[in-house]
Residue frames relative to the residue before (quaternion, step in Angstrom):
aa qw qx qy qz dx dy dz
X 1.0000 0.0000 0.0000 0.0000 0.00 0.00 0.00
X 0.5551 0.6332 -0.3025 0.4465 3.46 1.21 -1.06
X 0.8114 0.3679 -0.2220 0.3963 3.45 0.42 -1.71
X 0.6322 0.4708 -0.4082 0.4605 3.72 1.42 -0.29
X 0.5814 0.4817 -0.5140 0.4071 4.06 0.74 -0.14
X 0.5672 0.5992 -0.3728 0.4246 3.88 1.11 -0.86
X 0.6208 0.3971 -0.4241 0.5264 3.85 0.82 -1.03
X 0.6649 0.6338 -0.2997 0.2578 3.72 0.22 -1.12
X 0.5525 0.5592 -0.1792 0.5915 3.10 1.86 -1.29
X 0.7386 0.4279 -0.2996 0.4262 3.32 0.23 -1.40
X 0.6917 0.4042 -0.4107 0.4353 3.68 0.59 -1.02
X 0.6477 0.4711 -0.4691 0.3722 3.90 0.66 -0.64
X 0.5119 0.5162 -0.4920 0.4791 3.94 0.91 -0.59
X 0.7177 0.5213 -0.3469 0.3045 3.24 0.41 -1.09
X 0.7849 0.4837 -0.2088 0.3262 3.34 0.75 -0.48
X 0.4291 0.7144 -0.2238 0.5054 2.57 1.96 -0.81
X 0.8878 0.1632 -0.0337 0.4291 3.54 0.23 -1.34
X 0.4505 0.4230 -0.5574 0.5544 3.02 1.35 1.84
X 0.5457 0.4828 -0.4112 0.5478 3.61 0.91 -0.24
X 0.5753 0.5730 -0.3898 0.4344 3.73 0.89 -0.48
X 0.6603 0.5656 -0.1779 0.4609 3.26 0.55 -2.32
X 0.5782 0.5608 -0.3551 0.4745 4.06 1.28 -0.89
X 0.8120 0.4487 -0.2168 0.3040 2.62 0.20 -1.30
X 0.5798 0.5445 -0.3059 0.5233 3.62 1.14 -0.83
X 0.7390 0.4525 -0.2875 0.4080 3.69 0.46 -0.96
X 0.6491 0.3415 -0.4236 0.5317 3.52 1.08 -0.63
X 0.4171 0.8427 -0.2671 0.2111 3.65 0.59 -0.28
X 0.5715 0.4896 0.1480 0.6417 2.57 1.47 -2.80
X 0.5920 0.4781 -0.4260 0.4894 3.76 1.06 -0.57
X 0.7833 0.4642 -0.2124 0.3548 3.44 0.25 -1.67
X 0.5949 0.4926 -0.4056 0.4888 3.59 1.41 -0.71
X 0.6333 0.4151 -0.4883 0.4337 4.36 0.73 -1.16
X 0.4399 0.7815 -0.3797 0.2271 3.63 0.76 -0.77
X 0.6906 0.4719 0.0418 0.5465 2.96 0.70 -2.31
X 0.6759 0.3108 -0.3773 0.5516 3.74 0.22 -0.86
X 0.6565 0.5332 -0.4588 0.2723 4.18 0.21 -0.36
X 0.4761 0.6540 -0.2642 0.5252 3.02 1.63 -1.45
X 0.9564 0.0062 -0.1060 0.2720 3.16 -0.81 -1.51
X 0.3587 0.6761 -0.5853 0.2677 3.79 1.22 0.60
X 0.5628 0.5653 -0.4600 0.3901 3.69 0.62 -1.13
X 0.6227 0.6156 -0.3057 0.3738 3.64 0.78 -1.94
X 0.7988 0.4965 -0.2328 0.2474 3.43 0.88 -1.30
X 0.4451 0.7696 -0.2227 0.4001 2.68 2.18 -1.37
X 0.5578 0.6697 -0.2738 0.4067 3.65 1.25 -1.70
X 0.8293 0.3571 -0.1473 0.4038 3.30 0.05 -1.86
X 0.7612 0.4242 -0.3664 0.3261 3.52 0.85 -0.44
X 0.4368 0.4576 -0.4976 0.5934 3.66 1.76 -0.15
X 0.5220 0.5756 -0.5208 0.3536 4.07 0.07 -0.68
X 0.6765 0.5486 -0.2410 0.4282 3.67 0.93 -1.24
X 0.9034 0.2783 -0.1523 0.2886 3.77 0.74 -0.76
X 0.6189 -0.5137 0.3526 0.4783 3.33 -0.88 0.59
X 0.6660 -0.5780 0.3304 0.3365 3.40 -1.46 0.24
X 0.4470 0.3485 -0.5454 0.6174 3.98 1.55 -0.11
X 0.5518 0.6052 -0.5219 0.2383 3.52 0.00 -0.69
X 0.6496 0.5680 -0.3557 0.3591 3.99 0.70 -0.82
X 0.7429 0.4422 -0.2240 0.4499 3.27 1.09 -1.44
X 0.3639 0.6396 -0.5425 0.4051 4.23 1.48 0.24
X 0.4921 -0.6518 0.4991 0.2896 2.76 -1.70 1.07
X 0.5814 0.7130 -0.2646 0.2889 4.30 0.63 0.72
X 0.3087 -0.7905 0.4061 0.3389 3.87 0.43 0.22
X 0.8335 0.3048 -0.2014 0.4145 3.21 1.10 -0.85
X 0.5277 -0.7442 0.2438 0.3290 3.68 0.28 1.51
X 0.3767 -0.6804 0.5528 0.2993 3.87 -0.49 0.10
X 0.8820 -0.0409 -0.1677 0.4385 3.60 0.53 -0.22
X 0.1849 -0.8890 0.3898 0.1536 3.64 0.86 1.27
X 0.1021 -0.8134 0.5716 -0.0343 3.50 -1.04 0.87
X 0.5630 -0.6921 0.4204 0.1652 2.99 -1.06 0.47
X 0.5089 0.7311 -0.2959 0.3449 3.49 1.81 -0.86
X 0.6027 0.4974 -0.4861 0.3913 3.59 0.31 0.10
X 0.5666 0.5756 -0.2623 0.5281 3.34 1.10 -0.85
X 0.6905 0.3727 -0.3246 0.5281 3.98 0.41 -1.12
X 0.6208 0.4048 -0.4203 0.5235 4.36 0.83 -0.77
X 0.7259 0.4455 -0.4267 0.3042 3.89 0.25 -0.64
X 0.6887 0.6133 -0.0843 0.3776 3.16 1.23 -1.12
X 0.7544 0.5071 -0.0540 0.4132 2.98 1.29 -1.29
X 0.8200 0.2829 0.1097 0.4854 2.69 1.00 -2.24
X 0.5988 0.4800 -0.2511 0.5900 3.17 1.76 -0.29
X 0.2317 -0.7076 0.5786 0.3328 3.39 1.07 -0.20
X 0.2195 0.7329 -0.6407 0.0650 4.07 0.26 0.57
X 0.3504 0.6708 -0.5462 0.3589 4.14 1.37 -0.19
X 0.7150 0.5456 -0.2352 0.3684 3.47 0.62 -1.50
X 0.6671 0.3878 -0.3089 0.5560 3.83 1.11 -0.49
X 0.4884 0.6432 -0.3787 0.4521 3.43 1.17 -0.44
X 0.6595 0.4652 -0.1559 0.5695 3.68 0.71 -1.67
X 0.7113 0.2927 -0.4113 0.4891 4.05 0.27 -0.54
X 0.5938 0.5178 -0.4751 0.3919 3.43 0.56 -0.22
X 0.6904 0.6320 -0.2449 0.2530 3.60 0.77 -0.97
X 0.6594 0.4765 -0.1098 0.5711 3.00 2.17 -1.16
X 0.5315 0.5136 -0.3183 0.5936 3.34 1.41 -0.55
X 0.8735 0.3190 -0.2831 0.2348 3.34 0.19 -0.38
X 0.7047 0.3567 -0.3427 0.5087 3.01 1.75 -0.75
X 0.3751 0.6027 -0.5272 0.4670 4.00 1.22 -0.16
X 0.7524 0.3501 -0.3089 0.4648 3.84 0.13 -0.77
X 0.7263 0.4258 -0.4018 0.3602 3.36 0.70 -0.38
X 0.5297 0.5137 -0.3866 0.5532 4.04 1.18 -0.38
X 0.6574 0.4457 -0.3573 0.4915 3.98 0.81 -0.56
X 0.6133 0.5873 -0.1978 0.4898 3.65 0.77 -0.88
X 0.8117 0.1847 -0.1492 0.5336 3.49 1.14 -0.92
X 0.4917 0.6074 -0.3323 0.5281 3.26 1.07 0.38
X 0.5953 0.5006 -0.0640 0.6252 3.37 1.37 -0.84
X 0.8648 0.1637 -0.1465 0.4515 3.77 0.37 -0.31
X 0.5247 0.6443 -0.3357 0.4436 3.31 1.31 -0.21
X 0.6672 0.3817 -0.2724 0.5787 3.84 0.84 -0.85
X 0.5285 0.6539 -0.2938 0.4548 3.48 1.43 -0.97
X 0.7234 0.4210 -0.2063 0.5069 3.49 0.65 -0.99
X 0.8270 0.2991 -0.2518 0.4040 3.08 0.41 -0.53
X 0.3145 0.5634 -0.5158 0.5635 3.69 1.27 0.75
X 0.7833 0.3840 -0.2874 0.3955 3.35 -0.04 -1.21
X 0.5221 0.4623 -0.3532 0.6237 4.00 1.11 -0.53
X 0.9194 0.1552 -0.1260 0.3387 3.75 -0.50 -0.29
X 0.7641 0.2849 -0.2565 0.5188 4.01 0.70 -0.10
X 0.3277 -0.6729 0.6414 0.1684 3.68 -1.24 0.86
X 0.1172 -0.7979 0.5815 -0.1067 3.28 -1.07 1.39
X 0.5333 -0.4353 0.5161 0.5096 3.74 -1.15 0.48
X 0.8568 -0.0944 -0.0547 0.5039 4.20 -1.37 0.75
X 0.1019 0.8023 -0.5862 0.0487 3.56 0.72 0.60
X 0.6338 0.4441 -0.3225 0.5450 3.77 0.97 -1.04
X 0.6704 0.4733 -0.3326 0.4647 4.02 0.44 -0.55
X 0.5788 0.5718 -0.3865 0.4343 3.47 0.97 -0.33
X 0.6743 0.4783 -0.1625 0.5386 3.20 0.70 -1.90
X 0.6341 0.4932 -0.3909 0.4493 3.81 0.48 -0.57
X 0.6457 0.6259 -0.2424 0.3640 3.20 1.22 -1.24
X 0.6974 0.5421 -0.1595 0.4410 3.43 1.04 -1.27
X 0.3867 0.7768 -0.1739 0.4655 2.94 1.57 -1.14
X 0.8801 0.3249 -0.0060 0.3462 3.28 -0.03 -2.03
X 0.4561 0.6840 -0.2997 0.4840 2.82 1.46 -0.91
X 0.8278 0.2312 -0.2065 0.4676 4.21 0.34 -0.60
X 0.7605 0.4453 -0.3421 0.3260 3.36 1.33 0.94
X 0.0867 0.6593 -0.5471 0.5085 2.56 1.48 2.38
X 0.4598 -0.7485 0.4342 0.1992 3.18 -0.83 0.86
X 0.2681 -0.9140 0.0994 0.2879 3.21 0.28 0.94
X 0.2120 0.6633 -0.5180 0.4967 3.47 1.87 0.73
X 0.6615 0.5551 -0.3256 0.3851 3.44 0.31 -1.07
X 0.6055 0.3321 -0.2500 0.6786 4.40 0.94 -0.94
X 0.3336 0.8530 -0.3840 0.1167 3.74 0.07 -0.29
X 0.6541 0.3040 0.0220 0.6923 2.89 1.29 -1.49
X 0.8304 0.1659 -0.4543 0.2767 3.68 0.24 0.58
X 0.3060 0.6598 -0.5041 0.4657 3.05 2.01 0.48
X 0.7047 0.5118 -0.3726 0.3202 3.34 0.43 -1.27
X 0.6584 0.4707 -0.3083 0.4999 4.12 1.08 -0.92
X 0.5872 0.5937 -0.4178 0.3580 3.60 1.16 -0.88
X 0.7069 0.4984 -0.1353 0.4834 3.50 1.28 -1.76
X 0.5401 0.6672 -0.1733 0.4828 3.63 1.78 0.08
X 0.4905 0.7603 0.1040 0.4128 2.54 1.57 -1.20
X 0.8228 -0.1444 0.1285 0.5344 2.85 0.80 -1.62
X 0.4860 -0.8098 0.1458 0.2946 2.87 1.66 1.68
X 0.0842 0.8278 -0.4484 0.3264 3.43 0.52 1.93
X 0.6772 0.4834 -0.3144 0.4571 3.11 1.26 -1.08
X 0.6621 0.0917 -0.5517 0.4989 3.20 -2.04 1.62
X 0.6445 0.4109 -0.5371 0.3567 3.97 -0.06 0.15
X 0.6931 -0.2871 0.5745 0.3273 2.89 -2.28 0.05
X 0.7527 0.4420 -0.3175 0.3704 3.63 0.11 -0.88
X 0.6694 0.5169 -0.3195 0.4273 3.45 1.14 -0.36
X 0.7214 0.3588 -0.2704 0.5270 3.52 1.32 -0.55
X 0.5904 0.4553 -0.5176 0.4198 3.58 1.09 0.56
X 0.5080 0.6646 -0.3946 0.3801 3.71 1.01 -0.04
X 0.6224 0.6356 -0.1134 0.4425 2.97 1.64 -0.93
X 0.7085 0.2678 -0.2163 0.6161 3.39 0.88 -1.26
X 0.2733 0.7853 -0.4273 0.3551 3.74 0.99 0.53
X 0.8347 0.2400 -0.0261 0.4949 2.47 0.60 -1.59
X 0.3996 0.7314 -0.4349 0.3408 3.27 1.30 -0.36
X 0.8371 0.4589 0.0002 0.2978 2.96 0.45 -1.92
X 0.6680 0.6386 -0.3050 0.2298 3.38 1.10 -1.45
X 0.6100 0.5066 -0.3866 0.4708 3.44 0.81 -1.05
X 0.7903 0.3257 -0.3619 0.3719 3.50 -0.35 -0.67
X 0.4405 0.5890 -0.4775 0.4807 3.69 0.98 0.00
X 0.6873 0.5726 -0.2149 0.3919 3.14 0.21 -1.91
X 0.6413 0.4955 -0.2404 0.5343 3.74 1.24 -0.98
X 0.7350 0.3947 -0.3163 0.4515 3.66 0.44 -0.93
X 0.5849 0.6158 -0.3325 0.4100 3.42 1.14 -0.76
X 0.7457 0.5299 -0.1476 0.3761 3.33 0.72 -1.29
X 0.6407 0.5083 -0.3057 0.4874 3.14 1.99 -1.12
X 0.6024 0.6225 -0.2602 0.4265 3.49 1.26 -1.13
X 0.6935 0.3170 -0.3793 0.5241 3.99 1.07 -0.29
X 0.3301 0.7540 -0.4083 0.3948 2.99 0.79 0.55
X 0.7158 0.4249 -0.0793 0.5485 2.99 0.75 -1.19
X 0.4474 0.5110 -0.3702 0.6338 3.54 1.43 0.12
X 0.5030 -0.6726 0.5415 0.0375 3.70 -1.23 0.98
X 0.5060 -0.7216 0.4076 0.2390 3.49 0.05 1.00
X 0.5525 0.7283 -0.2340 0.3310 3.00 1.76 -1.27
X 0.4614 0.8424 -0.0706 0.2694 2.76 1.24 -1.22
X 0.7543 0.4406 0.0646 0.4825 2.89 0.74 -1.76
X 0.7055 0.2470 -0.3209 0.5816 3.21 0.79 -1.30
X 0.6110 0.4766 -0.5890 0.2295 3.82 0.04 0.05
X 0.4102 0.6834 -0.4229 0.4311 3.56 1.28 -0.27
X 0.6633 0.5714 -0.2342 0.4226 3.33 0.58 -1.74
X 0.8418 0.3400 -0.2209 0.3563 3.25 0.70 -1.37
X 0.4507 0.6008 -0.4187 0.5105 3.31 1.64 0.13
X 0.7449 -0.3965 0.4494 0.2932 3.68 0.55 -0.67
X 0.4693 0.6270 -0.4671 0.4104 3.16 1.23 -0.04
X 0.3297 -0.5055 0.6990 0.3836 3.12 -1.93 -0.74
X 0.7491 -0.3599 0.3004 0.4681 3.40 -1.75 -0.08
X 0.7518 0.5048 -0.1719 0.3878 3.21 1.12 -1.76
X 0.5548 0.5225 -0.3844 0.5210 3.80 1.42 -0.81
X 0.8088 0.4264 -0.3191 0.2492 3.91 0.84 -0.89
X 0.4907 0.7137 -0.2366 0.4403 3.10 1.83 -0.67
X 0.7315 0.5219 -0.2227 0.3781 3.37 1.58 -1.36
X 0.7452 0.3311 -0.0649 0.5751 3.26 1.58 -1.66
X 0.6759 0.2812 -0.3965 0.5540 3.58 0.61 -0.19
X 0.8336 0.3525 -0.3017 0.2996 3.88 -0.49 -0.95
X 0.6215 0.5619 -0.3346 0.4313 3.36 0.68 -0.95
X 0.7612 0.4499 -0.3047 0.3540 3.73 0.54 -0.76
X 0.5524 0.5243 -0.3771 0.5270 3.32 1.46 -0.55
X 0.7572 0.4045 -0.2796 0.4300 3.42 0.57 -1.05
X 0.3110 0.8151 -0.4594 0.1669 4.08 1.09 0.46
X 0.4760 0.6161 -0.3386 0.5284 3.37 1.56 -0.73
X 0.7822 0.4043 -0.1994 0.4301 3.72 0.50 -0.80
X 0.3923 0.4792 -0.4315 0.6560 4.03 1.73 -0.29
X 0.8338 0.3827 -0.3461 0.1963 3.75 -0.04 -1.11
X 0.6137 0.5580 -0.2940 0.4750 3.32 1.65 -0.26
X 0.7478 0.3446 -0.3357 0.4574 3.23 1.10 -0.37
X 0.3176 0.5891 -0.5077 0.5426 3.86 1.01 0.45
X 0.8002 0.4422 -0.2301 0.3335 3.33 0.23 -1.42
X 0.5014 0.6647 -0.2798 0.4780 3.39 1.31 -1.18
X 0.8376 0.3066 -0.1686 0.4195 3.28 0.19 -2.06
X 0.5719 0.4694 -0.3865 0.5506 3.76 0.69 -0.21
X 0.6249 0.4606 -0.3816 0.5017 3.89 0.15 -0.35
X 0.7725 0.3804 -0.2745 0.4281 3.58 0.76 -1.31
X 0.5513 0.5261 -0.3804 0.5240 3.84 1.07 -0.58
X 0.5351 0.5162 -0.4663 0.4793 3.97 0.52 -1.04
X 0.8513 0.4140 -0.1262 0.2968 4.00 -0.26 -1.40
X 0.6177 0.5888 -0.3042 0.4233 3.21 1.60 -0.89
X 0.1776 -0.8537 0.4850 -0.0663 3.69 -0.89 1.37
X 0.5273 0.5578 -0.4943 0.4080 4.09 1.19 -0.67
X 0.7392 0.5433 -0.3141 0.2443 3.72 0.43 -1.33
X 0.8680 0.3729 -0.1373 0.2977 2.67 1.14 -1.54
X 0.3686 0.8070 -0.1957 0.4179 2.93 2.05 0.31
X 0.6261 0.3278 -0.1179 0.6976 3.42 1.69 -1.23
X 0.5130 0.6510 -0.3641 0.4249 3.51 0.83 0.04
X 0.8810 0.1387 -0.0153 0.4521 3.07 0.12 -1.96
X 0.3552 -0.7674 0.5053 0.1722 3.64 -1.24 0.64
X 0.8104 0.0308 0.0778 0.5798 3.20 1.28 -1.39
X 0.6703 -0.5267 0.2387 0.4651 3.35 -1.64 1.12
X 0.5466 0.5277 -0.5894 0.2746 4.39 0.49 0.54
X 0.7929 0.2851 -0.2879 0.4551 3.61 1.27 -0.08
X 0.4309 0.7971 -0.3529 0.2332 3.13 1.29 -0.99
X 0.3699 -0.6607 0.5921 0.2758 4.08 -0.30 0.90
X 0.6355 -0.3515 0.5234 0.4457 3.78 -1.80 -0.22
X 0.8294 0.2206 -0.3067 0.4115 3.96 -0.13 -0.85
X 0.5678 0.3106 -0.5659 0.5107 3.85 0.84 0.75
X 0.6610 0.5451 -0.3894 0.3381 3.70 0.14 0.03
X 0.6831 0.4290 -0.3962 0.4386 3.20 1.53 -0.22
X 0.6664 0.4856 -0.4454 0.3489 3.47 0.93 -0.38
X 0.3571 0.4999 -0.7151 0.3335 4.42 1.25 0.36
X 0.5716 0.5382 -0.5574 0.2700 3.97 -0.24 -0.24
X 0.6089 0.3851 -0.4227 0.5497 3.76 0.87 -0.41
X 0.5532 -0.6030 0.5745 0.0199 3.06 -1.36 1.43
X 0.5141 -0.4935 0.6170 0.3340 3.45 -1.72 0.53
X 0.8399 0.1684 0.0040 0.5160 3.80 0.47 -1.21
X 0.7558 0.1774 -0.1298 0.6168 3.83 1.15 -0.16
X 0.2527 -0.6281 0.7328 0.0688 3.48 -1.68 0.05
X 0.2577 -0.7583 0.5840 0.1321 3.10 -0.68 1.74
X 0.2337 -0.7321 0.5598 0.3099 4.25 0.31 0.93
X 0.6690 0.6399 -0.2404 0.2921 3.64 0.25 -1.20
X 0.6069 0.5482 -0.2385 0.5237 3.50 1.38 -1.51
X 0.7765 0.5017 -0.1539 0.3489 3.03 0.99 -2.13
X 0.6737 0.3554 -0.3708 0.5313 3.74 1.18 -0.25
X 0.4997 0.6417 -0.4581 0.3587 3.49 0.51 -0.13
X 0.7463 0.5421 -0.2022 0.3291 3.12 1.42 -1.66
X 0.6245 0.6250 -0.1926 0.4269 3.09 1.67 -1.40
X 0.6013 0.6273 -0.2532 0.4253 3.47 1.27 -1.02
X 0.5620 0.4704 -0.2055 0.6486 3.74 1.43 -0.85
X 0.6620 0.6244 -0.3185 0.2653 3.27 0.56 -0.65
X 0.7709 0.1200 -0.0059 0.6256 3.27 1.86 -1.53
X 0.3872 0.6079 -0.6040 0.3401 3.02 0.61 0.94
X 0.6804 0.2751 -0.5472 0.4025 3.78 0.30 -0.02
X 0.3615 0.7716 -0.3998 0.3378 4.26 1.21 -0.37
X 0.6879 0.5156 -0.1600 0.4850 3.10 1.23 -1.81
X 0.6156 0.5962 -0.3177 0.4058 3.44 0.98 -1.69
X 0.8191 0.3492 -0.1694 0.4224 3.49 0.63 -1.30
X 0.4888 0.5989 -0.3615 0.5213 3.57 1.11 0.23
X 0.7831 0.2792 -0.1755 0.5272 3.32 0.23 -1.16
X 0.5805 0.4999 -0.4588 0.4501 4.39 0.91 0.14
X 0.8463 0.2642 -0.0449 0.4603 3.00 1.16 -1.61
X 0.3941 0.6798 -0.5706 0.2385 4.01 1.02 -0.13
X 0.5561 0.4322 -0.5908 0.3937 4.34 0.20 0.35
X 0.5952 0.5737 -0.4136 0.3815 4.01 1.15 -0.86
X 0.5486 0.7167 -0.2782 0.3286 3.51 1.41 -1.39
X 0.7784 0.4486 -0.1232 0.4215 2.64 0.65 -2.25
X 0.6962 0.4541 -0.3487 0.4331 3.85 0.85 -0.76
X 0.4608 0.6506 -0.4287 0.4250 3.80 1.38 -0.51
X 0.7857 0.3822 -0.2356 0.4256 3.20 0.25 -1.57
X 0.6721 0.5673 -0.4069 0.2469 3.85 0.25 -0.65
X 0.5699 0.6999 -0.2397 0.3578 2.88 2.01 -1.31
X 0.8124 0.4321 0.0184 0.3910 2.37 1.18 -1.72
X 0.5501 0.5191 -0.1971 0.6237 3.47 1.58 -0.10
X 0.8855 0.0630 -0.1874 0.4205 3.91 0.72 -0.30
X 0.4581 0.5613 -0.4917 0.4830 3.88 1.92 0.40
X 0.1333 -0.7716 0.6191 0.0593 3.39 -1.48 0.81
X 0.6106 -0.5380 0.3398 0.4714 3.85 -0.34 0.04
């Protein structure tokens, strides 16, 4: 009786101080996690705080924190203005982008077509050119037809950047919508277009909200295009405007975190409101297949 309470014991220790050992390791994960993430983030705001000897002190946390980098980037840099092209570039591309892949997606999820798979492959392929590699005849094309320094020339761009893989997540995400669905619409009276609008589209809202979010996150961050694109602060996006602060012979640190800090604070804003739409976009869209 003795030697069977000891196993009983021994197996309950045993378990015990693996559910423990779990717990600590996934713990220790989520804390190295968090300190990688948000040390850089911190690193930002606390150069953002100091004067310009201030950067080169041996101390992270500034001794006499100001605000002035922010009033020269903003102000005197006019950085408001790269702020504001970024906003229109990104959300103009992102209502065109989803407007554009949403009906798109949801053809390709629900209607058999002469090369319907070659198409969708097609579209597909089509965004896995690297996009250094198209560079140089986007840039003459957008030359061409006298685009370059506008807004209108770097939304054509993140157009294309973006669409295919929308057009994919979309398509995977109606997927997950029941065919059934549809025809019960039908058999209620609907049309295609009345069922698609009031039955499918609302179920499938979780998937519009991830890809808005997606394509507006990816257009905010994206920097080759609009770089060879834009010249001056009337087109120039937020993540080419922060890098005039790096100098030919210096690097204003102070300007340059100040700038970066503005830079992701709406990124963050929309991450942390919307990261359950994200997370349910991608899965859809990363593990449904036809």
């Amino acid at each position: 009786m003795t030697d069977g309470n000891e196993r009983v014991s021994y197996a309950t220790r045993k378990r015990f101080w693996g559910v423990a050992s779990g717990r600590v390791v996934r713990h220790l994960t989520i804390a190295l996690g968090l300190v990688t993430v948000l040390a850089p983030i911190a690193w930002l705001v606390l150069t953002s705080l100091k004067t310009g000897q201030g950067v080169f002190e041996p101390r992270y946390v500034p001794r006499d924190p100001t605000l002035e980098a922010y009033r020269r980037v903003l102000v005197e840099a006019e950085f408001w203005k790269a702020v504001l092209n970024s906003l229109v570039v990104s959300s103009v591309t992102t209502v065109i982008v989803v407007a554009l892949a949403v009906p798109a997606g949801y053809a390709f999820s629900r209607f058999r077509f002469p090369f319907d798979d070659a198409i969708f492959v097609g579209v597909i392929f089509s965004r896995l050119f690297p996009p250094i590699g198209i560079i140089v005849p986007y840039y003459q094309g957008i030359a061409a037809l006298g685009l370059l320094d506008t807004r209108v020339g770097i939304i054509v761009a993140h157009i294309y950047l973006w669409l295919p893989l929308m057009v994919y997540i979309m398509r995977n995400f109606f997927l997950t919508v029941p065919q059934a669905v549809d025809e019960a619409a039908l058999v209620d009276g609907c049309t295609r277009l009345q069922a698609f609008r009031h039955v499918v589209l609302p179920l499938a809202r979780p998937g519009v909200a991830a890809v808005c979010i997606l394509t507006f996150l990816y257009s905010w961050r994206e920097f080759l295009f609009a770089f060879m694109i834009s010249e001056t602060l009337s087109a120039k996006p937020i993540a080419v405007a922060v890098y005039s602060f790096v100098g030919e012979v210096t690097v204003n640190w102070e300007e340059l975190a100040a700038a970066a800090v503005v830079a992701i604070i709406p990124t963050m804003l929309v991450v942390v409101f919307f990261q359950r739409y994200v997370v349910s976009g991608l899965t859809a869209g990363a593990l449904r297949g036809r």
